[in-house]
ROBA-161730 format. One line per 4 residues: number of its first residue (from 1); for each residue x, y, z of C-alpha. Coordinates in Angstrom, 3 decimals, always signed. Layout:
# ROBA-161730
NUM> X Y Z  ... $
This chain:
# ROBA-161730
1> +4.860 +9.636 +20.656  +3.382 +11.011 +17.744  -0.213 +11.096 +17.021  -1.158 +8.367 +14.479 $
5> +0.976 +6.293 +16.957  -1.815 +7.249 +19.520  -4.473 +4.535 +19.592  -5.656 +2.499 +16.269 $
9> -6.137 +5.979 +14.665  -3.472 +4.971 +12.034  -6.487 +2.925 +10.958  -8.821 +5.530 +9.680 $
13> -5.593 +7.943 +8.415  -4.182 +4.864 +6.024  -7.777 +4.155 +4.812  -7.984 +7.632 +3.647 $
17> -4.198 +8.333 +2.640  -3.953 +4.872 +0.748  -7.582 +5.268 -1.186  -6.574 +9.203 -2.156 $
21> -3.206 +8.079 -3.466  -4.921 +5.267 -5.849  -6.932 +7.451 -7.270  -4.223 +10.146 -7.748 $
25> -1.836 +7.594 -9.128  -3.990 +6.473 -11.662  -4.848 +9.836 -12.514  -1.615 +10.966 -13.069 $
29> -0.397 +7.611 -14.864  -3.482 +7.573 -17.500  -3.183 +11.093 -18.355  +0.352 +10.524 -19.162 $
33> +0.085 +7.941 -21.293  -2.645 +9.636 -22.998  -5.386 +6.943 -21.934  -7.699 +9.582 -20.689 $
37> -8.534 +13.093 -20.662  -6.842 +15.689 -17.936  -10.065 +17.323 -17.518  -11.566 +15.583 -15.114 $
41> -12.527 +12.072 -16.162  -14.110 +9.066 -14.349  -12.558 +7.565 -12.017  -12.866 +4.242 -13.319 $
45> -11.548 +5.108 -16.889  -8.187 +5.872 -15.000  -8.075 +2.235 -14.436  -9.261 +0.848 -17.570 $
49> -6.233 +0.095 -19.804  -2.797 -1.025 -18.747  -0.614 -0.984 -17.289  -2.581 +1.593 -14.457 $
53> -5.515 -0.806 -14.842  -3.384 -3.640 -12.745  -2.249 -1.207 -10.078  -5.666 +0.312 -9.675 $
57> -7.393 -3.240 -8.727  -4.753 -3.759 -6.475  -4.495 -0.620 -4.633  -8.406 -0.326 -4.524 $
61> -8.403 -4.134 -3.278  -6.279 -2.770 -0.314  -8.375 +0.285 +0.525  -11.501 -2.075 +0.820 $
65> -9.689 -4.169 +3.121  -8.507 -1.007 +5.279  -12.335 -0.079 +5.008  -13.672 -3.094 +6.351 $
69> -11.297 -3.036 +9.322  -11.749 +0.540 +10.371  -15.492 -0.410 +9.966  -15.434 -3.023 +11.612 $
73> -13.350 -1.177 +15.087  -15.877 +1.663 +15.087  -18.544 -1.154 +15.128  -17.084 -2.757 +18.539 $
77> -16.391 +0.596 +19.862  -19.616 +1.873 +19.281  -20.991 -1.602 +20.725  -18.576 -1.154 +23.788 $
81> -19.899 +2.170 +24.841  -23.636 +1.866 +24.431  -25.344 -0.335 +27.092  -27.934 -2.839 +26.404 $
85> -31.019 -1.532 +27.002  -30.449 +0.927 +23.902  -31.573 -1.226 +20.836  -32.311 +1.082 +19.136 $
89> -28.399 +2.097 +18.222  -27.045 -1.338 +18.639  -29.073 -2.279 +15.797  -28.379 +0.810 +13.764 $
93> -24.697 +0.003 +14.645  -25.358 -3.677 +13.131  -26.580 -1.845 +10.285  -24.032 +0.162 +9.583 $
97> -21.687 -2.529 +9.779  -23.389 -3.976 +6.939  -23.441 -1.268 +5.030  -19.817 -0.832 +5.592 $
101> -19.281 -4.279 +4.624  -21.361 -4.089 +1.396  -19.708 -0.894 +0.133  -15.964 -2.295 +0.706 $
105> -17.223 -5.164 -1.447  -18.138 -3.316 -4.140  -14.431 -1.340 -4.567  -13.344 -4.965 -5.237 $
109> -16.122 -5.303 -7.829  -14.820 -2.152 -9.324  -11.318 -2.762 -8.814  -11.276 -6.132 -10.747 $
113> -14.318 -5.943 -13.384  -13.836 -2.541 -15.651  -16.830 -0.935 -17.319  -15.274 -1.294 -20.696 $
117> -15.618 -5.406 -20.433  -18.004 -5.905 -17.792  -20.222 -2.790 -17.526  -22.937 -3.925 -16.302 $
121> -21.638 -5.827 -13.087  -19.342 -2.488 -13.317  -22.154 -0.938 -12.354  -23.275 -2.817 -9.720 $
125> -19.863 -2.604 -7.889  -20.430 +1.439 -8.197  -24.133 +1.053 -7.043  -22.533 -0.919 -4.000 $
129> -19.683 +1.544 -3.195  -21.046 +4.736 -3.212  -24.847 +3.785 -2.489  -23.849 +1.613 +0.631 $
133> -21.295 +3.604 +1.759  -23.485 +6.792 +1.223  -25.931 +5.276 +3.522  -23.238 +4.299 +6.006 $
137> -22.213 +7.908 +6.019  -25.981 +8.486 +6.939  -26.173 +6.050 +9.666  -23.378 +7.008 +11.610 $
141> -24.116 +10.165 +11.404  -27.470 +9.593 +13.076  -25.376 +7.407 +15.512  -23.251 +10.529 +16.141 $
145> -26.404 +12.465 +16.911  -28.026 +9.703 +19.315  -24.741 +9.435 +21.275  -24.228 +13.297 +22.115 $
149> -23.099 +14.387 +24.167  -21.625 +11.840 +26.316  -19.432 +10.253 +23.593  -18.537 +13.054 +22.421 $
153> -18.825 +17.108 +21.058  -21.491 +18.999 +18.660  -18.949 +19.577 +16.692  -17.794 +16.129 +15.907 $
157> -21.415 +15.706 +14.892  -21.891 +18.818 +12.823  -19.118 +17.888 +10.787  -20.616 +15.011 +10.158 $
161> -23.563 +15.908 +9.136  -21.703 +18.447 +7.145  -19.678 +15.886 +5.196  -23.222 +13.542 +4.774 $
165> -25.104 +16.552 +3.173  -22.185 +16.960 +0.802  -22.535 +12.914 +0.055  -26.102 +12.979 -0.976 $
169> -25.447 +15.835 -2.584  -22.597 +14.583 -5.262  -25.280 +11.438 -5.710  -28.537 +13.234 -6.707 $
173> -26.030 +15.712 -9.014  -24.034 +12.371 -10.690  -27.220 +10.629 -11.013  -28.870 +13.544 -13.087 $
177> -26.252 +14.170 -14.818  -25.204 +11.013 -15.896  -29.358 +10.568 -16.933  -28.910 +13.602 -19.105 $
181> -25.449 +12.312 -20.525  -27.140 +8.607 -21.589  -30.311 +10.713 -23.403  -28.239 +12.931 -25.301 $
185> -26.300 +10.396 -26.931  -28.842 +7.576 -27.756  -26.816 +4.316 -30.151  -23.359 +5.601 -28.614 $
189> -21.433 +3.538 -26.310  -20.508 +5.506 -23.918  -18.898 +3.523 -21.066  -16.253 +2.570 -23.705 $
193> -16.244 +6.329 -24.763  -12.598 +7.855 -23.082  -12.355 +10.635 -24.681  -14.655 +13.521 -25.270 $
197> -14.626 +16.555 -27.351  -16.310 +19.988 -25.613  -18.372 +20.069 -29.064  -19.519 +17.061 -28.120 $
201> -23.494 +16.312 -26.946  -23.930 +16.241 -23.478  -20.635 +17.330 -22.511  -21.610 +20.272 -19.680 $
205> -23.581 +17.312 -18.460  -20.613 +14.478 -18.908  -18.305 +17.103 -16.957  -20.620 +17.946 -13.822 $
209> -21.200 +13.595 -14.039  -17.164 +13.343 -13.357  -17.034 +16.161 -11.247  -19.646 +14.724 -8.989 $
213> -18.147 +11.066 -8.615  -14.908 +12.966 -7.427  -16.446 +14.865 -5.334  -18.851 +11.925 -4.032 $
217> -15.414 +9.804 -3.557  -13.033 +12.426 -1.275  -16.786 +13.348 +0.477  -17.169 +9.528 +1.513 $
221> -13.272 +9.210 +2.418  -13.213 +12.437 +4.279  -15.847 +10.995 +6.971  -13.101 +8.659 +8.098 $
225> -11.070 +11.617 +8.987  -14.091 +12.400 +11.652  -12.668 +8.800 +13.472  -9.198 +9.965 +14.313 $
229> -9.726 +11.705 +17.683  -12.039 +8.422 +18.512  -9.250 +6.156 +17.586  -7.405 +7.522 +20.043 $
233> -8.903 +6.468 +23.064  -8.828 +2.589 +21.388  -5.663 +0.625 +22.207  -5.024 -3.170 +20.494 $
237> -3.987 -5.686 +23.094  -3.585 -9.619 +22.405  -3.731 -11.501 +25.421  -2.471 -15.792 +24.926 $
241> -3.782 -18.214 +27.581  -2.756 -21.654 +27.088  -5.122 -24.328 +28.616  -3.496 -27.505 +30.667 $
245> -4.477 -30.788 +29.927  -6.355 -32.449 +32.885  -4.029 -36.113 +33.381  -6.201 -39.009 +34.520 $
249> -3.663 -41.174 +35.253  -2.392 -39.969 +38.925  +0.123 -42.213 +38.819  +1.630 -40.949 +35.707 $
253> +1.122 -37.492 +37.115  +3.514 -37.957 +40.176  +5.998 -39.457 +38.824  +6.472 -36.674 +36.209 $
257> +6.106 -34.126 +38.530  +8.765 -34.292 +41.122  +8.077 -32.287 +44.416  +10.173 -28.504 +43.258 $
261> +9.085 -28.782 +40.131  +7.331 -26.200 +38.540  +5.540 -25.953 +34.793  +3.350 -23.518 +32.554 $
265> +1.246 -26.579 +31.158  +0.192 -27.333 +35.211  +0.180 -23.748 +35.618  -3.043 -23.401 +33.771 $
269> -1.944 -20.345 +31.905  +0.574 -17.412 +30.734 $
């Protein structure tokens, strides 16, 4: 057996695979065509014109489903190994779920409503994706800490913690940046903007604005790598039990069932 065939930790590895790939395929596709430029642009612009544009939304629609249902296992597995009378992390589990949930939500925001038309409900899908899932980061990494060490290592929750500080790290940086990009080019449009010239006003501060949201991106992905080895122990198992009919009608009942006779519907179940 090999090991993504271990467990549900396929799960976390397609989530991560599948969301890298979409952003590296639209890379590669609007730089080709000219659409962007190579040095590191938004991540959004390589999905803003055709024909990457179509691809992108559909590929990022996928990744937010994959999100939501590797979310959504760690949720039950966290529920399934903490015991009621700690509260205090099934309701930042609950949380987190939510979180999850919110962030997925906004990659379809992003994936179907580009900055260039829409910028402003653009924005909130980006707000949603990285903000939410920035603060999921953050609350299962304090999960991680709470449950240690009888779920599992320090190291598991150093890396972690590792991978959160670099999180909140790419934010504050974008953030500032992208503040300093906005007030040095008052009256120009810039979310329609594409292309930029290194003479350009506020370009040192455009670049370290792109570099950050790619960095903030792989950071947030890369935590999902941290729920491999926890996958593991997680097997998926469907179990059908089909109900029998209670007959009122005795008399009907014997003569259908003859003495030898045996059936699944009397049975009760499978």
């Amino acid at each position: 057996m090999w090991w993504f065939q271990e467990g549900l930790c396929v799960l976390p590895m397609a989530l991560v695979v599948w969301t890298a790939a979409t952003f590296i395929f639209a890379y590669i596709t609007a730089v080709t065509l000219r659409h962007v430029d190579p040095l590191v642009p938004y991540i959004s612009d390589t999905g803003t014109v055709a024909p990457e544009r179509c691809v992108f939304g559909i590929m990022m629609d996928v990744s937010a489903f994959l999100g939501i249902a590797t979310m959504y296992v760690r949720y039950k597995q966290v529920q399934a190994l903490v015991v009621p009378e700690q509260k205090r992390l099934l309701l930042l589990n609950r949380v987190g779920l939510l979180l999850g949930c919110a962030s997925s939500f906004g990659m379809c925001v992003v994936a179907n409503f580009q900055k260039t038309e829409l910028f402003y409900i653009h924005l909130l899908g980006a707000i949603l994706t990285f903000g939410m899932g920035a603060l999921y980061v953050l609350t299962h990494t304090v999960l991680s800490f709470l449950m240690q060490p009888h779920t599992h290592g320090k190291n598991i929750f150093c890396v972690r913690l590792c991978l959160c500080v670099w999180t909140f790290s790419s934010i504050i940086s974008m953030f500032v940046s992208s503040l300093i990009v906005y007030s040095s080019l008052p009256g120009v449009d810039i979310p329609k903007k594409l292309h930029w010239d290194p003479m350009d006003p506020g370009y040192a501060a455009h670049m370290a604005s792109t570099v950050s949201e790619w960095s903030l991106a792989f950071s947030f992905i890369s935590f999902f790598l941290t729920y491999i080895r926890d996958f593991k122990k997680i097997n998926l198992r469907a179990e059908a039990e089909l109900q029998s009919h209670t007959l009122h009608d005795s008399t009907h009942y014997n003569n259908a069932h003859q003495p030898g006779e045996t059936s699944p519907l009397l049975a009760g179940s499978i």
